[in-house]
C-alpha positions, 0 to 999 in steps of 0.5 A: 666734850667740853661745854661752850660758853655762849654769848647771846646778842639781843636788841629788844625784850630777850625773850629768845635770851631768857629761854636760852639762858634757861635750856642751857642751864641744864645742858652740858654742851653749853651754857650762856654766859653773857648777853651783849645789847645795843640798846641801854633800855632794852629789857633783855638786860632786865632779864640777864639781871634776873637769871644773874647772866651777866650782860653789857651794853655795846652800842652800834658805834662801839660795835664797830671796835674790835678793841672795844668787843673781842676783850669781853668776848674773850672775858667771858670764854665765848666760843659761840655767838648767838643773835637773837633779835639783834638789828645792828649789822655784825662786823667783819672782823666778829665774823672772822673771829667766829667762823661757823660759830655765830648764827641768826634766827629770822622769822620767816623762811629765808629767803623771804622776807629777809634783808635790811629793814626786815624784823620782827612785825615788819616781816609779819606784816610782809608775810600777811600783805603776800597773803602766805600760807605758811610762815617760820623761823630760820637759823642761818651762818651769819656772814657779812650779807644780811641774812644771807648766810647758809641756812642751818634749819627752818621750822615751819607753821602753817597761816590761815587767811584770818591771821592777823599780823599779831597771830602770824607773829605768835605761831612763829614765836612758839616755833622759836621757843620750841626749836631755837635751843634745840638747834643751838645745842647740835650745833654746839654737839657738832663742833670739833 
C-alpha cells in the first residue's frame, strides 16, 4: 500500500498536530504533509514551521471557496483530512471530496456534549457541571452535521468527583496523545 499524505486542519496550540506529524514520520501508511489553520496567530503554525511541515492560513470565509482550498489540497497530495481541534464547520463540497477519508476528534464521548459551541473547556466544564464519572475522546466521520458523523472509536477515562475542569481537561488529553494516531493509521491501513 502506498503511503497517504495527511492534511491536519487545526485552529489552536497543534498540540494534536505535532503529535501526528511525528507518529507519521516513522509510519509507512502515512505521513502529514500540510497543516491547513484558520487563525494567523494560532501556534499550531509555530509548530509546523519547527518540524518544517508546511502549513497555510485559510480563513473561515475562505473556507468557504472550493477554488481557494481544493487547489492546495491537491498541491499536497491530500488523500485523508484530519480535524484537529478545528472550529470552523467543514463545507459541503470537502465533504464530497473526502468521502470516509476526513475524521474529527471531540473530547467527550459523543454524543454527549457535542454540537455548536462545544470545545474544548466548554465540553469540560459541561462534563463536570453533569457531575459525570467518566469522560474521552471520540473519533467520528465528519458529515455536514456538527459532530454528528458515524463514531469510529472512543476511549474512555474515568473522572473522580474532585476533578476539576483543568484535570477532566488533562486525562482526556493523554487519551488523545496515546490513541488519536493509533486510530488514524488503521484507518489509513483499511483504505482500498
Amino acid at each position: 500500500m502506498q503511503s497517504v499524505n495527511i492534511a491536519v486542519f487545526a485552529s489552536g496550540s497543534g498540540s494534536n498536530f505535532e503529535n501526528l506529524a511525528r507518529y507519521f514520520s516513522h509510519s509507512e501508511k502515512g505521513r502529514v504533509v500540510l497543516l491547513v489553520c484558520n487563525k494567523p496567530d494560532a501556534y499550531a503554525l509555530e509548530r509546523a514551521c519547527n518540524l518544517g511541515i508546511d502549513s497555510a492560513v485559510v480563513t473561515k470565509a475562505e473556507l468557504q471557496q472550493p477554488e481557494k482550498v481544493m487547489p492546495l489540497l491537491r498541491r499536497y497530495g491530500v488523500g485523508f483530512v484530519v480535524l484537529a481541534g478545528f472550529l470552523p464547520l467543514i463545507p459541503d463540497y470537502m465533504i464530497d471530496a473526502f468521502p470516509q477519508r476526513m475524521v474529527n476528534i471531540h473530547p467527550s464521548l459523543l454524543p454527549k456534549y457535542g454540537g455548536k459551541g462545544m470545545w474544548g473547556h466548554h465540553v469540560h466544564e459541561a462534563v463536570k457541571a453533569a457531575g459525570e464519572t467518566e469522560t474521552g475522546m471520540t473519533v467520528h466521520w465528519v458529515t455536514p452535521q456538527c459532530d454528528g458523523g458515524d463514531i469510529i472509536a472512543q476511549r474512555r477515562v474515568a473522572l473522580s468527583p474532585e476533578d476539576t475542569v483543568d484535570d477532566i481537561a488533562q486525562k482526556e488529553h493523554v487519551l488523545e496523545m496515546e490513541h488519536f494516531p493509533k486510530i488514524i493509521e488503521e484507518l489509513l491501513d483499511g483504505l482500498g
